[in-house]
C-alpha positions as CSV (number, residue, x, y, z in Angstrom):
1,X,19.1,-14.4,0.8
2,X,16.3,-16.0,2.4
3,X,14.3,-19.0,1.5
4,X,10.6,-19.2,2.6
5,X,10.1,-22.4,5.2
6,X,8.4,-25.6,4.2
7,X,5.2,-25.2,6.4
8,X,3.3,-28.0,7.1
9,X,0.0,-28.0,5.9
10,X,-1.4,-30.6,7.2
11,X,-1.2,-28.9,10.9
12,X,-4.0,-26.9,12.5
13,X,-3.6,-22.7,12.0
14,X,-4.1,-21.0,14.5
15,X,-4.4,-17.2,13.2
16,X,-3.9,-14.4,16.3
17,X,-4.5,-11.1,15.7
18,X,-3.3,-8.4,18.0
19,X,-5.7,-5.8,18.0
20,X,-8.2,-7.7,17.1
21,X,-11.5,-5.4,18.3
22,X,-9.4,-2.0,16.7
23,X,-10.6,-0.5,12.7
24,X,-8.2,-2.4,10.9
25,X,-9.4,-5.9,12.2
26,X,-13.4,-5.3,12.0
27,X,-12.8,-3.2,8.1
28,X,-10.4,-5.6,6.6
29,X,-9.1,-8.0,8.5
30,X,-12.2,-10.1,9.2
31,X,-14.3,-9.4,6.0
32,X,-10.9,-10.9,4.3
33,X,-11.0,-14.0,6.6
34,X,-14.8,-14.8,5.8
35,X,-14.5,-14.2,2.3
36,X,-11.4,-16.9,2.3
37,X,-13.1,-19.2,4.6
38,X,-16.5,-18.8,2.3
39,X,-14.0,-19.7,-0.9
40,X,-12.6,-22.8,1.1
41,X,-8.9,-20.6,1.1
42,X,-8.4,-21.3,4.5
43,X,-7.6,-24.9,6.2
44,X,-10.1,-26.8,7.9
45,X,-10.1,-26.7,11.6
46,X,-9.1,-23.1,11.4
47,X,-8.7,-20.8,14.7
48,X,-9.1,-17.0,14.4
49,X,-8.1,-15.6,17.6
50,X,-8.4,-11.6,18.4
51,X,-6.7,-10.6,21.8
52,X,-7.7,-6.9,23.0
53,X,-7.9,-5.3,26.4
54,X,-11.3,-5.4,26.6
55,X,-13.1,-8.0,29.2
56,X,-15.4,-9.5,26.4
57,X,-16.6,-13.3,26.8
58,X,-16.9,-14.7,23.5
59,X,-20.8,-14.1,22.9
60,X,-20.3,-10.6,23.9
61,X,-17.3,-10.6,21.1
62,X,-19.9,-12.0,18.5
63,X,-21.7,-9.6,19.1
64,X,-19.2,-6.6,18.5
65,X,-18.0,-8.7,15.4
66,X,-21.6,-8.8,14.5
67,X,-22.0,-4.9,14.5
68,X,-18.4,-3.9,13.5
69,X,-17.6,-6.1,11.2
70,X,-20.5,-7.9,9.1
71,X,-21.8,-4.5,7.5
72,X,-18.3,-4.7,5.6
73,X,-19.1,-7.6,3.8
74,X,-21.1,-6.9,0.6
75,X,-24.8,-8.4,0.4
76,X,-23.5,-10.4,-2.5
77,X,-21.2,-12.2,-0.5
78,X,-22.9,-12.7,2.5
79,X,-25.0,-15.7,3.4
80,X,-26.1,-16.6,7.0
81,X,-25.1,-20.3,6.7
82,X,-21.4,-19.0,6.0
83,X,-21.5,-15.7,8.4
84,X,-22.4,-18.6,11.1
85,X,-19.7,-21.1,10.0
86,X,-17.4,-18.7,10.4
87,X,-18.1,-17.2,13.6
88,X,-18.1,-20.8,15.0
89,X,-14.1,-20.3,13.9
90,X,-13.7,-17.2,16.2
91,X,-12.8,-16.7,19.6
92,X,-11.8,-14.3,22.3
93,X,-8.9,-13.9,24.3
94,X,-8.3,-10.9,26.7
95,X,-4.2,-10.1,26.9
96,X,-2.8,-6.5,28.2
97,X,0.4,-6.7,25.7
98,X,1.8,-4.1,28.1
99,X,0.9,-5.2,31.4
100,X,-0.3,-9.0,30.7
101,X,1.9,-12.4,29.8
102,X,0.7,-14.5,26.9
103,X,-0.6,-17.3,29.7
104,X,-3.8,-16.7,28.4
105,X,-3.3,-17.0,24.5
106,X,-1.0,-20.0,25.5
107,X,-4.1,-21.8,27.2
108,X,-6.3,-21.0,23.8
109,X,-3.5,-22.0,21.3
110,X,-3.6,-25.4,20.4
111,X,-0.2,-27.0,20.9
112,X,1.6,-28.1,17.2
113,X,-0.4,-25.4,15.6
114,X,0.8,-23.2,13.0
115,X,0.3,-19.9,14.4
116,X,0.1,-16.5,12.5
117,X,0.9,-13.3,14.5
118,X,-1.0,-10.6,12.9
119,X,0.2,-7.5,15.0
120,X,-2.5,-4.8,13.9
121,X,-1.5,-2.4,16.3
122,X,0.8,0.6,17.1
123,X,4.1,-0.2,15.8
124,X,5.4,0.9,19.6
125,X,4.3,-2.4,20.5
126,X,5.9,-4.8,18.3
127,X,9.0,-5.4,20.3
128,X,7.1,-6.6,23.7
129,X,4.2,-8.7,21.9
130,X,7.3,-10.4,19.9
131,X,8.7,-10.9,23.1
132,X,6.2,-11.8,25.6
133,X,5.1,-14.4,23.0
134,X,8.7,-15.7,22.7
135,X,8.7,-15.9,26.5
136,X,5.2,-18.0,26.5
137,X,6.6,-20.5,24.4
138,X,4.3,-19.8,21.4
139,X,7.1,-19.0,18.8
140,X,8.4,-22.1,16.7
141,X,9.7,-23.0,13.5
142,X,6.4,-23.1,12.0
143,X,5.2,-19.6,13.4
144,X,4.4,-16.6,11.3
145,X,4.6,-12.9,12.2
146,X,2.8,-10.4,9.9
147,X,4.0,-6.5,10.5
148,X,1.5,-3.8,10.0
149,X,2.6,-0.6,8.7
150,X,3.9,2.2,9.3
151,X,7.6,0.6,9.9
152,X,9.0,2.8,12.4
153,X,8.9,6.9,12.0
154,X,12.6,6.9,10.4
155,X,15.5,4.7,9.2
156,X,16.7,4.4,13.3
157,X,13.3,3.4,14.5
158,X,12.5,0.6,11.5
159,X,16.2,-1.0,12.3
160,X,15.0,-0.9,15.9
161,X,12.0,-3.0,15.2
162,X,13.6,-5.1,12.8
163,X,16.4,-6.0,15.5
164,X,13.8,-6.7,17.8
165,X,11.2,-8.7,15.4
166,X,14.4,-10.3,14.2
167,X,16.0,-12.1,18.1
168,X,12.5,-14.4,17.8
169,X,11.4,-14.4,14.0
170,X,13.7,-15.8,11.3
171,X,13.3,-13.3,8.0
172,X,11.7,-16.2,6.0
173,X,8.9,-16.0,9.1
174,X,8.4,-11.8,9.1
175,X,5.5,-10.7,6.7
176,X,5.8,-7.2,6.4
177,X,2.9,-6.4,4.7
178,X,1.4,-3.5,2.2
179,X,-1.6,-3.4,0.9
180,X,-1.1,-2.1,-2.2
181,X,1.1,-4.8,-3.4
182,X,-2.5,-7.4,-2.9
183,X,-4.1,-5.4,-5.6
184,X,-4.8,-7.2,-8.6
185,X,-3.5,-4.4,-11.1
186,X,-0.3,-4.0,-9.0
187,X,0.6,-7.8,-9.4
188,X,-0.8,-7.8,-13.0
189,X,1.8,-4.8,-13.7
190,X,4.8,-7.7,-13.3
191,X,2.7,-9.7,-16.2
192,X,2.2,-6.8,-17.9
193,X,5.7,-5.9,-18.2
194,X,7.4,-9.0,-18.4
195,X,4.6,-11.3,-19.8
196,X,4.4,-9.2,-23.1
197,X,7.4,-8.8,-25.3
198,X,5.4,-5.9,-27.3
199,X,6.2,-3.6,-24.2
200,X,9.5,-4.7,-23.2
201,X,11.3,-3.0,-25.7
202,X,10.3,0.0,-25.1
203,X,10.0,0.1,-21.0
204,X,12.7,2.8,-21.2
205,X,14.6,5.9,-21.7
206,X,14.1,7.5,-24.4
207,X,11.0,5.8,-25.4
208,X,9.2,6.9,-22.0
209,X,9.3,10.3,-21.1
210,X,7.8,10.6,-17.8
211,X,6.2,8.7,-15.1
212,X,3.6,9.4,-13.2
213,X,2.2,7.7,-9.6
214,X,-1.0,9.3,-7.9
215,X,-2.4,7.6,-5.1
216,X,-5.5,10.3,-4.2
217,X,-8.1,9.9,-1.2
218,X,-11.0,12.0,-1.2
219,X,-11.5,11.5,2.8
220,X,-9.9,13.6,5.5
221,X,-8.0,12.5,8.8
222,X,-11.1,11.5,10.3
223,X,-10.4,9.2,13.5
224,X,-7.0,8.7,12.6
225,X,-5.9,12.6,12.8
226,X,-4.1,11.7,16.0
227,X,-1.7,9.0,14.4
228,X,-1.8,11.2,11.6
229,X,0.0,14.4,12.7
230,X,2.4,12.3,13.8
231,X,3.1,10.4,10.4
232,X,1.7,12.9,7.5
233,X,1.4,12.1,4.0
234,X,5.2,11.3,3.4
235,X,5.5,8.5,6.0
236,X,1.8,6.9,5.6
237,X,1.6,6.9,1.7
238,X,4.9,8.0,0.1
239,X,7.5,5.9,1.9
240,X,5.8,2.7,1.7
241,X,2.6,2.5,-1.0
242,X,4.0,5.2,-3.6
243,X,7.8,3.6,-3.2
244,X,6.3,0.1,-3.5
245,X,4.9,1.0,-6.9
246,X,7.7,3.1,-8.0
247,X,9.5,-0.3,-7.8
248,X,8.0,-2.2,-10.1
249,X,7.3,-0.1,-12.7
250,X,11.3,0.4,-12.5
251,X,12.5,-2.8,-11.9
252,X,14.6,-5.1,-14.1
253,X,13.7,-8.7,-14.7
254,X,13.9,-11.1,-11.8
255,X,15.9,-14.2,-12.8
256,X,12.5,-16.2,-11.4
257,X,9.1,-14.9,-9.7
258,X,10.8,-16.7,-6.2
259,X,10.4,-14.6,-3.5
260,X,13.9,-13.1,-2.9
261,X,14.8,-12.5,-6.8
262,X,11.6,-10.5,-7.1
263,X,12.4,-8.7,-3.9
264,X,16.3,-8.1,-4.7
265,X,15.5,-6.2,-8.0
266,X,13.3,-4.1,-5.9
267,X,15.9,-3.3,-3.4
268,X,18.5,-2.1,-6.7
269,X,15.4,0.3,-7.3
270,X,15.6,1.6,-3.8
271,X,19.1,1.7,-3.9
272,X,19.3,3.7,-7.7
273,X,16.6,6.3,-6.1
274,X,18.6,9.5,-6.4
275,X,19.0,10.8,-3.0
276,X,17.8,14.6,-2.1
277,X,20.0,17.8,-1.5
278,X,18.4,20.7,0.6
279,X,18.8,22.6,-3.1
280,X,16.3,19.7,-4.5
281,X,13.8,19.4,-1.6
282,X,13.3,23.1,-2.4
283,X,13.0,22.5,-5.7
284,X,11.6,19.5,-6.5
285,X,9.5,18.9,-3.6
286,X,5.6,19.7,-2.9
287,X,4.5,20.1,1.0
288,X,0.7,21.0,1.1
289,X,-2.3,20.6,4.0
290,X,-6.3,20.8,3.2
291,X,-8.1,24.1,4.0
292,X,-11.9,24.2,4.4
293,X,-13.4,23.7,1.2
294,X,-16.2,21.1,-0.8
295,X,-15.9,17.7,-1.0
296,X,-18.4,15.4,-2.3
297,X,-21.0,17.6,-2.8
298,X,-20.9,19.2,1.1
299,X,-18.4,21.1,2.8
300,X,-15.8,19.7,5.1
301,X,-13.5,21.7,7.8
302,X,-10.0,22.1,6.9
303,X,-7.3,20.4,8.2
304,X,-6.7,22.7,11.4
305,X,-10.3,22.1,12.1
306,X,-10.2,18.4,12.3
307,X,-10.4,17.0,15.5
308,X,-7.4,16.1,17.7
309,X,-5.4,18.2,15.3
310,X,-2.9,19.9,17.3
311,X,-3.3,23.9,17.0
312,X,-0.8,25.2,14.0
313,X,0.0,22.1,13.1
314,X,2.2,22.2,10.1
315,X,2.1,17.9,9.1
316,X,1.7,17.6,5.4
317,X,-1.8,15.9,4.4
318,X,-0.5,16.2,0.5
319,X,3.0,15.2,-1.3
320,X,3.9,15.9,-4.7
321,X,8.2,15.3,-5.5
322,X,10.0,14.7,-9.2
323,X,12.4,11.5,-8.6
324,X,15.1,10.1,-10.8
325,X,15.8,6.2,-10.9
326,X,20.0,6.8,-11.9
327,X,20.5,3.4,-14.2
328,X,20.9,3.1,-17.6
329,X,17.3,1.9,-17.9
330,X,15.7,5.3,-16.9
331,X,18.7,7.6,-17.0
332,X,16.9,11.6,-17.2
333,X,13.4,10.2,-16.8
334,X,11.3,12.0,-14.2
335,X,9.1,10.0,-12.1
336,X,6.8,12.0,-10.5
337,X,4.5,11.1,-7.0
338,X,1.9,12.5,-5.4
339,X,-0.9,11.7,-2.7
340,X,-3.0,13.4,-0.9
341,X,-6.0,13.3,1.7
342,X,-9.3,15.7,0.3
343,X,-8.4,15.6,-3.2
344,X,-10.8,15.9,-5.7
345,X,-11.8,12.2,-5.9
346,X,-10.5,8.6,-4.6
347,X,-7.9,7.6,-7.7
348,X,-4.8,5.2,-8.0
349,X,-3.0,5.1,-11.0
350,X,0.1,4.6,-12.5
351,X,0.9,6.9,-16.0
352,X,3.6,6.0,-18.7
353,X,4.0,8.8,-21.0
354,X,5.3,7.4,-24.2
355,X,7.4,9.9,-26.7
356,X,6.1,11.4,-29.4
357,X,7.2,10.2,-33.2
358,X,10.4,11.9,-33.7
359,X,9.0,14.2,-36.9
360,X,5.3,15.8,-36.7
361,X,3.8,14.4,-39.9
362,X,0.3,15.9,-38.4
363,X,0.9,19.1,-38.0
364,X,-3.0,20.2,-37.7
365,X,-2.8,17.8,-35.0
366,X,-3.4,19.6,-31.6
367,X,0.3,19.1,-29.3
368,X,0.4,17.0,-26.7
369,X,1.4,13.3,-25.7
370,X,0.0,10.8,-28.2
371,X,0.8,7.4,-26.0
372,X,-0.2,7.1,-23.0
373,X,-0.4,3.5,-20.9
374,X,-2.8,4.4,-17.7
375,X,-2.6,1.8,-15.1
376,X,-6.0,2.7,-12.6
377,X,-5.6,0.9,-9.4
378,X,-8.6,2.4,-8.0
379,X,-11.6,2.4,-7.6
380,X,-11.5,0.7,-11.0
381,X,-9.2,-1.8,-12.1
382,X,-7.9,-1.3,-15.8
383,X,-5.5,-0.8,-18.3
384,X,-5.5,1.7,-21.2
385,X,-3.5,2.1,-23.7
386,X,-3.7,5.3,-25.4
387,X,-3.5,5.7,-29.3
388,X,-3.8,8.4,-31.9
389,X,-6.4,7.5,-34.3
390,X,-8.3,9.6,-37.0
391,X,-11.2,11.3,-36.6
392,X,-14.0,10.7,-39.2
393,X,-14.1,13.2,-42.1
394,X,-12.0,14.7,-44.5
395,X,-8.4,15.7,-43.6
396,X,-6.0,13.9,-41.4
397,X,-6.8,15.7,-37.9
398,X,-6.2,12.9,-35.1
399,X,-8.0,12.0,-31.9
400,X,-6.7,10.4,-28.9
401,X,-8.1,6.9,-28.2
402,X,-8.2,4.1,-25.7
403,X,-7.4,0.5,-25.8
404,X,-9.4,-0.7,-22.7
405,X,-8.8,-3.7,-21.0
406,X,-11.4,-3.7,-17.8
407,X,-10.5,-6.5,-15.6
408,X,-13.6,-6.9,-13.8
409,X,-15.2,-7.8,-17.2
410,X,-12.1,-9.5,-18.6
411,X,-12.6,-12.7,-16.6
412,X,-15.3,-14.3,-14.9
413,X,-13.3,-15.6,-12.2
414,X,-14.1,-13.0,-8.2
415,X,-11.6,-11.3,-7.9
416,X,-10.7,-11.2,-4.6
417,X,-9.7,-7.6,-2.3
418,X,-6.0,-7.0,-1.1
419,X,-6.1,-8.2,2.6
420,X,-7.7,-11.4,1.5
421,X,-5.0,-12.3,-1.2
422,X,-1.9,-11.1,1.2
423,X,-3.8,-13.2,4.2
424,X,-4.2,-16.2,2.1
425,X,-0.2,-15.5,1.1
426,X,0.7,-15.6,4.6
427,X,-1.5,-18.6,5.6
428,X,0.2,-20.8,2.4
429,X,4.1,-18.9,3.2
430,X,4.4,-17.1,0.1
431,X,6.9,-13.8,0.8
432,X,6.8,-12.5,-3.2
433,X,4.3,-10.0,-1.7
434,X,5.6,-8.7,1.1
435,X,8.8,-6.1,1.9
436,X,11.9,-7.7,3.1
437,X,13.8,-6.1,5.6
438,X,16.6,-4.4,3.3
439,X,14.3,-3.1,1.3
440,X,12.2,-1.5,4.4
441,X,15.4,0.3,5.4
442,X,16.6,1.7,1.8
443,X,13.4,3.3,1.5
444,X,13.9,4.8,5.1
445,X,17.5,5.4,4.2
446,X,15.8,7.7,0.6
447,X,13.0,9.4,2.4
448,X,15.0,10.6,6.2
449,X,16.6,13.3,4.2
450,X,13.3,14.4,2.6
451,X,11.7,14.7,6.3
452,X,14.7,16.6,7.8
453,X,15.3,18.9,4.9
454,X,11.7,20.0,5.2
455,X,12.3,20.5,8.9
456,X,15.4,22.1,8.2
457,X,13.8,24.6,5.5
458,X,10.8,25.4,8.3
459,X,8.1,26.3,5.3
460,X,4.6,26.0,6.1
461,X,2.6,23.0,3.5
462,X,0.9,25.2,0.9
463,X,-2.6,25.0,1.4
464,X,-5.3,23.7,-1.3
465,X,-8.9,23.7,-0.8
466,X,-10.3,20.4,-0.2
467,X,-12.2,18.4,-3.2
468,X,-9.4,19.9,-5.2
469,X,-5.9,18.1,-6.8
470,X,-4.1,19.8,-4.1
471,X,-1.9,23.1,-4.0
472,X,-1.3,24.9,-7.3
473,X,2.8,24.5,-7.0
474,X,2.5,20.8,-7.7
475,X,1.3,21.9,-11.0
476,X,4.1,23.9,-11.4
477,X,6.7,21.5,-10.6
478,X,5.2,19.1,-13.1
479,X,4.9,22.7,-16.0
480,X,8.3,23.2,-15.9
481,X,9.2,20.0,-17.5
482,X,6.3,20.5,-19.9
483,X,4.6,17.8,-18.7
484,X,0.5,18.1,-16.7
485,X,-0.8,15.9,-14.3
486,X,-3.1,13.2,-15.9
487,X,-6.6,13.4,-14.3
């Protein structure tokens, strides 16, 4: 167990970002640090300091910042008093993590500050920025750390970091951060469940049949393809986003929404994941890769076509696998995952099949499932509940129908995006939102056996034309339990 330290908020911040001129850092990271400086989320007398290798002074910084980054802040949003305000908060710093010291950050960093590490580069080099920094005297009691994914490449590789994150960082200072887990649907999904004693009941076997979790992106590779061979879809999405979601739709009640009783009936999840057989990864596993096809509206080269793509590459850019969760809770209920890069459109959502009434009083009624709850993640944020209802007219022939519940018109309040809400959880040292280190390594510990056993087999991904759902046996695996993938 680990309790989250009593920062002092009274004390300057001083936020660091390693990486600081790289995609991540002019997409998200600063957007999400203007929009929680223009909301007054961050506190006064803040320092945002990016390091990178490049010999920038700081107007010539600005002025990447100024072309990178400001076109990813919505016109809505954006006012030049505030763009300038916040630039004034920004500066420079120029450190070589492999060749440099920290002597340069240390002359920058103000001395008593609270300082959050934000290490948005390769994993490879979390162990020498964690030390070098450590070695420069910039790591205290009052110091944060946040992790970017991917985790390591396997279950040896994330204990490696861990170990090495862990000689200078206490686990109460490591913010290992996803994403996902910042969305508003994803943390509504714990009020949802457990803020609603009309669902409770029946969040269970037999009254839910099936599970479904799609995360789908309608892009490609595209800059990323040479990180990407590396990785493919099962350690970018599956390991970390999918698993992450899994969670909570499975878990049991915490004993409080603190931090580490969230986070340890997450890890019983990971730990009830029923592991894979070479027998089952045959079976109830889905490899596939993008071929040339049409995607929004034009065509796009296949995956073998991208560039950087190594020749015959045979890394998976789509996932599809039927899970079990072995507890009583969800004993024989599939859960089944898929993702994918070039599917048919950009879509997030979580599916709850409800059974059917035990005795078919409808019998003109066409078959299939008549409750449904739909969770969409993305690009809209909503909840539907699905109903039968009758259709107008004579006779007793039923329709399915939605209960809607559209966030962004539900309240009036801005929502804000991901980064900005996880950010503004690091700067005020709340951990409910980020993974803890045993739960990191249980989901390496499930999904290592899945990577070798696919290695081990030596099949080709099935190929699926891009702007599609992916390959045709994911269908399959899904048909032979009589259940379809909800578009």
């Amino acid at each position: 167990m680990t309790s989250a330290p009593q920062f002092d908020s009274s004390l300057p911040l001083d936020m660091i970002i390693f990486g600081g001129v790289g995609d991540l850092a002019m997409r998200k990271l600063l957007p999400a640090l203007y929009m929680a400086h223009l909301h007054g989320n961050l506190p006064p007398g803040t320092h945002i300091i990016s390091t990178g290798r490049q010999d920038y002074d700081r107007a010539a910084y600005l002025a990447f910042v100024e072309e990178h980054s400001r076109p990813f802040i919505s016109g809505e949003n954006f006012t030049d008093e505030a763009w300038r305000s916040f630039l004034q908060l920004l500066a420079f710093v120029r450190v070589d993590v492999e060749k440099d010291g920290m002597a340069p950050l240390a002359k920058v960093s103000r001395p008593g500050a609270e300082r959050v590490f934000y290490l948005a580069t390769a994993p490879s080099l979390f162990t020498t920025i964690c030390d070098k920094l450590a070695e420069a005297g910039l790591v205290d009691r009052n110091a944060r750390v946040v992790l970017e994914k991917p985790l390591g490449r396997d279950l040896a590789s994330a204990v490696e970091i861990n170990e090495a994150v862990g000689k200078h960082f206490e686990e109460s200072q490591i913010y290992r951060i996803d994403h996902y887990l910042g969305k508003e649907t994803v943390q509504n999904l714990m009020v949802l469940r457990f803020g609603n004693s009309i669902l409770e009941p029946l969040w269970r076997a037999p009254n839910i049949t099936s599970v479904q979790i799609t995360v789908a992106e309608e892009v490609g590779v595209g800059s990323r393809a040479g990180f990407y061979d590396s990785a493919g879809a099962m350690r970018d999405m599956v390991q970390n986003h999918l698993l992450q979601l899994l969670c909570i739709v499975a878990m049991e009640p915490p004993a409080s929404l603190a931090p580490d009783a969230v986070r340890d009936e997450k890890l019983k999840v990971l730990r009830s994941l029923r592991r894979f057989s070479l027998a089952s990864i045959a079976r109830d596993t889905v490899r596939g890769q993008y071929v040339r096809g049409v995607s929004g509206n034009q065509e796009v080269p296949g995956y073998l076509e991208e560039r950087n793509v190594p020749e015959g590459s045979s890394t998976e850019t789509f996932v599809a696998m039927r899970a079990y969760v072995d507890t009583w809770r969800w004993s024989k209920v599939p859960f089944y995952l898929r993702t994918g890069k070039r599917m048919a459109r950009r879509s997030s959502k979580i599916v709850i099949e409800f059974a059917n009434p035990p005795f078919p009083l409808f019998p003109e009624t066409p078959g299939g499932v008549a409750n449904r709850l739909v969770i969409e993640l993305q690009p809209e944020e909503a909840i539907k509940l699905q109903l039968m209802a009758k259709q107008p007219g004579s006779g007793m022939q039923m329709q399915q129908v939605a209960l809607n519940l559209d966030l962004q018109s539900a309240f009036s309040q801005r929502r804000a995006e991901a980064y900005e809400r996880l950010l503004i959880d690091v700067v005020r040292g709340r951990l409910t939102h980020f993974m803890r280190r045993d739960e990191l390594e249980a989901a390496w510990e499930w999904a290592d056996p899945i990577i070798n056993g696919w290695s081990a087999l030596a099949e080709k991904p099935n190929p699926y034309a891009a702007g599609t759902w992916g390959p045709s046996e994911s269908f399959a695996l899904l048909a032979r339990d009589g259940f379809s993938w909800v578009e």
